[in-house]
MOPAC internal coordinates of N, CA, C and O (Angstrom, degrees):
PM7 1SCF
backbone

  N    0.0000 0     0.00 0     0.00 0    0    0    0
  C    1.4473 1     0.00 0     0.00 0    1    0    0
  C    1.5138 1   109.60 1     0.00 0    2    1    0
  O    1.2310 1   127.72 1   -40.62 1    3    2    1
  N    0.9454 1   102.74 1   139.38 1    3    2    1
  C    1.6784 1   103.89 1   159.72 1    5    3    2
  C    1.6948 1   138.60 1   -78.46 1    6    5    3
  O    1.2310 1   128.16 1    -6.87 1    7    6    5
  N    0.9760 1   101.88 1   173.13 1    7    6    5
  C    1.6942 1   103.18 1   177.17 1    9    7    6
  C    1.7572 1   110.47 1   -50.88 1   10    9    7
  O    1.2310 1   134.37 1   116.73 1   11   10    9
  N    1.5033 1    89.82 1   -63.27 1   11   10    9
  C    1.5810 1    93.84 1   166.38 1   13   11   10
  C    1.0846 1   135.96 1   -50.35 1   14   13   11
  O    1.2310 1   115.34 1   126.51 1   15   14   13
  N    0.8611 1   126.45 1   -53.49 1   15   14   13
  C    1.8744 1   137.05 1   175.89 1   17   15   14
  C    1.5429 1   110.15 1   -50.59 1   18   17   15
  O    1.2310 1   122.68 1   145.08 1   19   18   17
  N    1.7051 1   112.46 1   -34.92 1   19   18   17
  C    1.3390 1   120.77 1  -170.33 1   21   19   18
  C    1.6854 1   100.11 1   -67.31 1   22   21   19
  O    1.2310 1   122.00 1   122.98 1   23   22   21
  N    1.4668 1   113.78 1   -57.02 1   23   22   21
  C    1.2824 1   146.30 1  -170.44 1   25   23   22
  C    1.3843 1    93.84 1   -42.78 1   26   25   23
  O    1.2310 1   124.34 1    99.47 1   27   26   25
  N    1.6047 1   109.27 1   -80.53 1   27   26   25
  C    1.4421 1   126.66 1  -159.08 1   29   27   26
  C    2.1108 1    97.58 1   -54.50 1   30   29   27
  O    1.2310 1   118.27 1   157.85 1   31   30   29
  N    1.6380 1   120.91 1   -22.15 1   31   30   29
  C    1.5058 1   123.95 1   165.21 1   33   31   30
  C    1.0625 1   109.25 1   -57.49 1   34   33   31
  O    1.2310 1   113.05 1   116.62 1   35   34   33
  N    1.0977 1   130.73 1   -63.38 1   35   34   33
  C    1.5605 1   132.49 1  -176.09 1   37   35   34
  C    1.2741 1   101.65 1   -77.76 1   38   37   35
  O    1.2310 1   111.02 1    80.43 1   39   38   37
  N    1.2007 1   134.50 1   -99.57 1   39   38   37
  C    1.4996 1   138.92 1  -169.01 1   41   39   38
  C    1.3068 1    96.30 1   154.03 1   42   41   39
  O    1.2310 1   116.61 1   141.03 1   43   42   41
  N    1.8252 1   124.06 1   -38.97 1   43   42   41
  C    1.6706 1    98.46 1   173.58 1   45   43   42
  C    1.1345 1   116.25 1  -141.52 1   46   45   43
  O    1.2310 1   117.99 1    15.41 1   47   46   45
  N    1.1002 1   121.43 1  -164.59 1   47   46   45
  C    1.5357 1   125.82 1  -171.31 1   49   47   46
  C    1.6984 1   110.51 1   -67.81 1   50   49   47
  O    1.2310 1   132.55 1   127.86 1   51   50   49
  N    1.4138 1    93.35 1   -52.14 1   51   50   49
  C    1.3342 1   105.52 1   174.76 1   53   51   50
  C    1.6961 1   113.31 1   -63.63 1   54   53   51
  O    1.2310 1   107.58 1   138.54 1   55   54   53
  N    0.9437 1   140.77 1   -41.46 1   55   54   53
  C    1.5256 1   131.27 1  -174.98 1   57   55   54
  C    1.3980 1   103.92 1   -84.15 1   58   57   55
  O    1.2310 1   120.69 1   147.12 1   59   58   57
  N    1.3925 1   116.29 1   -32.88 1   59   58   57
  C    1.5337 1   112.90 1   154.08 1   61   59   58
  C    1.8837 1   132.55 1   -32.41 1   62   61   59
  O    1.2310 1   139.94 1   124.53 1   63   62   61
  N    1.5500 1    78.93 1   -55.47 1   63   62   61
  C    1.5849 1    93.37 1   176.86 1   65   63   62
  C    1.3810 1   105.22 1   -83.64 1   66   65   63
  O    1.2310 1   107.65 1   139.33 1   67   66   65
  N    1.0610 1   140.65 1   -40.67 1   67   66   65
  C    2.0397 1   138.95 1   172.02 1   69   67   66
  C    1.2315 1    96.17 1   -61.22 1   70   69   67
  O    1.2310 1   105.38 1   157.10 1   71   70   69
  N    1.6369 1   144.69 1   -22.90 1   71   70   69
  C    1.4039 1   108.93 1   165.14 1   73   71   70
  C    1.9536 1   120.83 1   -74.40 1   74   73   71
  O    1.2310 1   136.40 1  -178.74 1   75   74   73
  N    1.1703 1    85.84 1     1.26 1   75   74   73
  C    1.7485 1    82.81 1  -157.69 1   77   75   74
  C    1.7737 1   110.91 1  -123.95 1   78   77   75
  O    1.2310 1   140.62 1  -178.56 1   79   78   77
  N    1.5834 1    77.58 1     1.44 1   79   78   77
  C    2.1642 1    99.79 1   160.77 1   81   79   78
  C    2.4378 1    80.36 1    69.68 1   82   81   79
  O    1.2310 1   131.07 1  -121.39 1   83   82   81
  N    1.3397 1    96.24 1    58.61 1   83   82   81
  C    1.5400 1    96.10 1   158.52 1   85   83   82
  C    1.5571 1   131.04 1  -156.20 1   86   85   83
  O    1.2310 1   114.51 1   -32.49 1   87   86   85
  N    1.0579 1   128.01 1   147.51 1   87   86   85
  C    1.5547 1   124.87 1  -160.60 1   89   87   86
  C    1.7664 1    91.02 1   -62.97 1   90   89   87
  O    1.2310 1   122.63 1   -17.78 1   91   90   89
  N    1.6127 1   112.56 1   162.22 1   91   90   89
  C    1.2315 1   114.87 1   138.00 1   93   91   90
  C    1.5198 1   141.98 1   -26.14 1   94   93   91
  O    1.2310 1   126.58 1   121.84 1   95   94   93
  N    1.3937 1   104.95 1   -58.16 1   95   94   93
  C    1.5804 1   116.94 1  -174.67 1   97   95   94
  C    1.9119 1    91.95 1   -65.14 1   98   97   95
  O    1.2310 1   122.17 1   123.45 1   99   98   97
  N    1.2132 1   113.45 1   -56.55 1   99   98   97
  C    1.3007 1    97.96 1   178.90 1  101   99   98
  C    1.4903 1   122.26 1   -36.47 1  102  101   99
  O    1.2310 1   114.48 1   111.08 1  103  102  101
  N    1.3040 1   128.07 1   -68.92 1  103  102  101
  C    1.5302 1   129.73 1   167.27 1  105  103  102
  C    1.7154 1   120.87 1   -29.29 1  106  105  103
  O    1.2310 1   128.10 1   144.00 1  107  106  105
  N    1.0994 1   102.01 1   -36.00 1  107  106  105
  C    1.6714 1   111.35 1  -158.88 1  109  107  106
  C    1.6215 1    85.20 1   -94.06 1  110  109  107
  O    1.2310 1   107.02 1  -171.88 1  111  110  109
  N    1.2963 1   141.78 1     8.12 1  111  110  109
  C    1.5069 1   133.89 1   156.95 1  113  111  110
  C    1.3101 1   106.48 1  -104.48 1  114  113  111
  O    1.2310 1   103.61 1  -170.05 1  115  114  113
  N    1.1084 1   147.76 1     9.95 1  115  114  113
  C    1.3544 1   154.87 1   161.84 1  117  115  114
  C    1.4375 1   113.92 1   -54.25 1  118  117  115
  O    1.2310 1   122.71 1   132.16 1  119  118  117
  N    1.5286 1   112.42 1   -47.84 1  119  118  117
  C    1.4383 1   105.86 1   171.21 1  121  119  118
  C    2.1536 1    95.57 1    90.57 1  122  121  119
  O    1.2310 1   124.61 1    25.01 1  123  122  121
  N    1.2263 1   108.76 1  -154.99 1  123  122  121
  C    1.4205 1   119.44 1  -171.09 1  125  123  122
  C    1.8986 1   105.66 1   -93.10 1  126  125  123
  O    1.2310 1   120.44 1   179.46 1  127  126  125
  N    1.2850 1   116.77 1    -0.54 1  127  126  125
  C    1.4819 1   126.09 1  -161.94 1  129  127  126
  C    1.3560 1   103.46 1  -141.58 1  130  129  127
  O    1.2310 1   116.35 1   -72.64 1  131  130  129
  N    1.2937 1   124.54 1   107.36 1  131  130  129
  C    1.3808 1   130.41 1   164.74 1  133  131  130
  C    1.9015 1   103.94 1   -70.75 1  134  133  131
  O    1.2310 1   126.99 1   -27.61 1  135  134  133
  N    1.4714 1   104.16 1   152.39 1  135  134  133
  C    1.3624 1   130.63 1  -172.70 1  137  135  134
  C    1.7666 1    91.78 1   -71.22 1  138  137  135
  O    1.2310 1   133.83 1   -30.07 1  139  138  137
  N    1.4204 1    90.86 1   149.93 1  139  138  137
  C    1.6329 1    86.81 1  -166.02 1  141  139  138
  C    1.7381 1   111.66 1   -69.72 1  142  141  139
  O    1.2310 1   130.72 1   154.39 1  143  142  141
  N    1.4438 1    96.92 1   -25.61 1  143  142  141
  C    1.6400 1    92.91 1  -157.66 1  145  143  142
  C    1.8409 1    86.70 1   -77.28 1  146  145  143
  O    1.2310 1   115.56 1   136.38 1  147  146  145
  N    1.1092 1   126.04 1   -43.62 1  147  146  145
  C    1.3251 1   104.23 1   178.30 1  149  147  146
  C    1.9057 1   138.43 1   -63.59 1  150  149  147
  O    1.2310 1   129.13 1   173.59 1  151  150  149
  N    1.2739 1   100.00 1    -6.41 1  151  150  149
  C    1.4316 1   121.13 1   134.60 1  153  151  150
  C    1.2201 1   121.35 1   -34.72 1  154  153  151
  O    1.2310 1   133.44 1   102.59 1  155  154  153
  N    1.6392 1    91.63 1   -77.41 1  155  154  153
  C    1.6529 1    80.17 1  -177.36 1  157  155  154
  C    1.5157 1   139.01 1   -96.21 1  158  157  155
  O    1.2310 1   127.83 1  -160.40 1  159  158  157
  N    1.8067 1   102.54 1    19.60 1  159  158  157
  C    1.2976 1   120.30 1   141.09 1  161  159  158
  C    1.4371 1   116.59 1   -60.41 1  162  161  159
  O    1.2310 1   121.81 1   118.38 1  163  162  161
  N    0.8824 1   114.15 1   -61.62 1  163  162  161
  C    1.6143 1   125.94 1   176.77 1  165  163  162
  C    1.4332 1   120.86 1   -44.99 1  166  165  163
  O    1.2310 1   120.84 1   148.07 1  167  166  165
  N    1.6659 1   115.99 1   -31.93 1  167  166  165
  C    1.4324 1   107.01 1   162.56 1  169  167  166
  C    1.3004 1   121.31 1   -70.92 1  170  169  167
  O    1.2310 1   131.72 1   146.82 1  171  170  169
  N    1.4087 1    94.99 1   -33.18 1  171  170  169
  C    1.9577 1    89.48 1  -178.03 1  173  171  170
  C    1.2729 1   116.84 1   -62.48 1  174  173  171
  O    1.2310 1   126.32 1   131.38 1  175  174  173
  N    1.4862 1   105.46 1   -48.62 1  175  174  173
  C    1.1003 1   109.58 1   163.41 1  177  175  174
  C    1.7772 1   150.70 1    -7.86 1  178  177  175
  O    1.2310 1   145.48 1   105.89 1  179  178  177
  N    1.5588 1    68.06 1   -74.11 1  179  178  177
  C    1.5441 1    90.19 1   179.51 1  181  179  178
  C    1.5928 1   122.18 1   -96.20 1  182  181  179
  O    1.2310 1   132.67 1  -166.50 1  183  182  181
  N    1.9608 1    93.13 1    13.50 1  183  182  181
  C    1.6380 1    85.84 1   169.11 1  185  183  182
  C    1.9697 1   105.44 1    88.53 1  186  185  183
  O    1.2310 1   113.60 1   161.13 1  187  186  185
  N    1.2616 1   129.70 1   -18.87 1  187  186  185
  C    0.9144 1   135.39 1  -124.71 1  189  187  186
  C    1.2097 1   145.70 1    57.31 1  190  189  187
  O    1.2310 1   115.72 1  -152.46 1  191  190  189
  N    1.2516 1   125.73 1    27.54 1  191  190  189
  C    1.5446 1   130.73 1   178.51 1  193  191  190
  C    1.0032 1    96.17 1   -75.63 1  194  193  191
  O    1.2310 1   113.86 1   146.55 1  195  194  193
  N    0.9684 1   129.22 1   -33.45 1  195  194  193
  C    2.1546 1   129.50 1  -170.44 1  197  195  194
  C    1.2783 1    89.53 1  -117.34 1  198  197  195
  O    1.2310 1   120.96 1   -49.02 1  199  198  197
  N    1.2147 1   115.77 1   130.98 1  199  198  197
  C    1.4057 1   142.90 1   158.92 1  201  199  198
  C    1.8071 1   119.23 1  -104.75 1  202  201  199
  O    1.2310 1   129.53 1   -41.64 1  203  202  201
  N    1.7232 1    99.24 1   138.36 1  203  202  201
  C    1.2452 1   107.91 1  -171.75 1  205  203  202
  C    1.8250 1    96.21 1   -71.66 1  206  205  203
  O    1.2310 1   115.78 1   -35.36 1  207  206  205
  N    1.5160 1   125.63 1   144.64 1  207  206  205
  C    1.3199 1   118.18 1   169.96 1  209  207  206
  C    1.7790 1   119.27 1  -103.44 1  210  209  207
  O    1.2310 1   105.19 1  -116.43 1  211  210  209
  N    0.7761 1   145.01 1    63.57 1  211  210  209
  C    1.2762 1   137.54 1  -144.48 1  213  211  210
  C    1.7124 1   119.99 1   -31.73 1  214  213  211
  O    1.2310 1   137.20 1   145.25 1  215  214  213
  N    1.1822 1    84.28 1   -34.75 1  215  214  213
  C    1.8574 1    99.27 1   173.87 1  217  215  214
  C    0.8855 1   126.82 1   -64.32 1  218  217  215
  O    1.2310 1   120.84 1   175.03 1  219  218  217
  N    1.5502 1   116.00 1    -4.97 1  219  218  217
  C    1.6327 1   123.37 1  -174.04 1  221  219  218
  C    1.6994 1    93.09 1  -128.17 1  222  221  219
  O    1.2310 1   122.36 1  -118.22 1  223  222  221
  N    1.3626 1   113.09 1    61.78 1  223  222  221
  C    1.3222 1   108.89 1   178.49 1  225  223  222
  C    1.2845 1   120.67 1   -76.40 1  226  225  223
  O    1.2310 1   117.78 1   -76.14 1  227  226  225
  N    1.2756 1   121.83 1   103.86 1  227  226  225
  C    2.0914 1   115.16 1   177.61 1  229  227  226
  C    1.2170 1    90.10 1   -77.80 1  230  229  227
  O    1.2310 1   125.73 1    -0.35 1  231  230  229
  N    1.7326 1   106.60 1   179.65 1  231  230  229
  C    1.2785 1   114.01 1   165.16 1  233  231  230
  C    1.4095 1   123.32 1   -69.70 1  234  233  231
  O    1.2310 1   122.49 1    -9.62 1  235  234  233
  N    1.4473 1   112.84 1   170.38 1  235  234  233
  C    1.1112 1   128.04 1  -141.49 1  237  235  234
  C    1.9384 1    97.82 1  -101.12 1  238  237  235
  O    1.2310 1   133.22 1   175.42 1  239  238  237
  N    1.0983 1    92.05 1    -4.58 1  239  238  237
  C    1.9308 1    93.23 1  -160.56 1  241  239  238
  C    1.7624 1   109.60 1   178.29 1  242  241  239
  O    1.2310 1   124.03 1   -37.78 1  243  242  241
  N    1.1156 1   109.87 1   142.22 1  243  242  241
  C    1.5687 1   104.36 1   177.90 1  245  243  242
  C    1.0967 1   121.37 1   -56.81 1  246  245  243
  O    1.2310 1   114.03 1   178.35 1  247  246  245
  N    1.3059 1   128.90 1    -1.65 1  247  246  245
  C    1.5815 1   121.95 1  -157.65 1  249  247  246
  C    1.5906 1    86.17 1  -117.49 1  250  249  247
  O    1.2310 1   108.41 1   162.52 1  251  250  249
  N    1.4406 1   139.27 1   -17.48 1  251  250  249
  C    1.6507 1   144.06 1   165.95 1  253  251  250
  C    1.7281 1    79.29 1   -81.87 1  254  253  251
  O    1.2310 1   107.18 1    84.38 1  255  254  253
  N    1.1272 1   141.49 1   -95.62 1  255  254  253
  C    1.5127 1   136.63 1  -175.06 1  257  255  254
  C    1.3352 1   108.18 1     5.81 1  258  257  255
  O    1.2310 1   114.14 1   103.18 1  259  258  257
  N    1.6590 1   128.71 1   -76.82 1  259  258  257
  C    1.0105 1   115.46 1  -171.58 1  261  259  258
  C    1.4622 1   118.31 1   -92.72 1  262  261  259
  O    1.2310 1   128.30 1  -160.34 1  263  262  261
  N    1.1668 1   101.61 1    19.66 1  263  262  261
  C    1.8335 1    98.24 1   175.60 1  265  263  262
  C    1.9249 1   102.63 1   -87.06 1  266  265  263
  O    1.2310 1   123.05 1   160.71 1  267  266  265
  N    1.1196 1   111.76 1   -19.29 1  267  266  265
  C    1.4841 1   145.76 1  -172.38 1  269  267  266
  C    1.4924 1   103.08 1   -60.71 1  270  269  267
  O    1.2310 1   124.28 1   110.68 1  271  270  269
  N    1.4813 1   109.39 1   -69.32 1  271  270  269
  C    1.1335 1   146.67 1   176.73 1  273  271  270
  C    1.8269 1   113.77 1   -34.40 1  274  273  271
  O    1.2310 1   120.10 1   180.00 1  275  274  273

């Protein structure tokens, strides 16, 4: 899934981040690619309405995040 698709599920940054136990500011450093494992929080989540895409792999963890960086 993408950033968008996640976004446009919830409607905001903030309910984005309260499904996934994270502040706002956290979300809004994500960039266009959510981190993979929160993907696949997000499928369970959502039941499958959001699907993990493999092709849109973010990193895997903050500590790959800022090696990125």
């Amino acid at each position: 899934m993408t950033y968008d698709e996640a976004l446009r599920h919830f409607g905001t940054q903030e309910r984005l981040g309260a499904a996934l136990g994270l502040k706002q500011p956290a979300i809004s450093a994500w960039g266009k690619v959510l981190p993979t494992h929160y993907q696949y929080q997000l499928e369970i989540i959502t039941a499958g309405a959001l699907r993990v895409d493999e092709s849109l792999r973010g990193p895997r963890n903050s500590i790959e995040q800022e090696q990125r960086a």
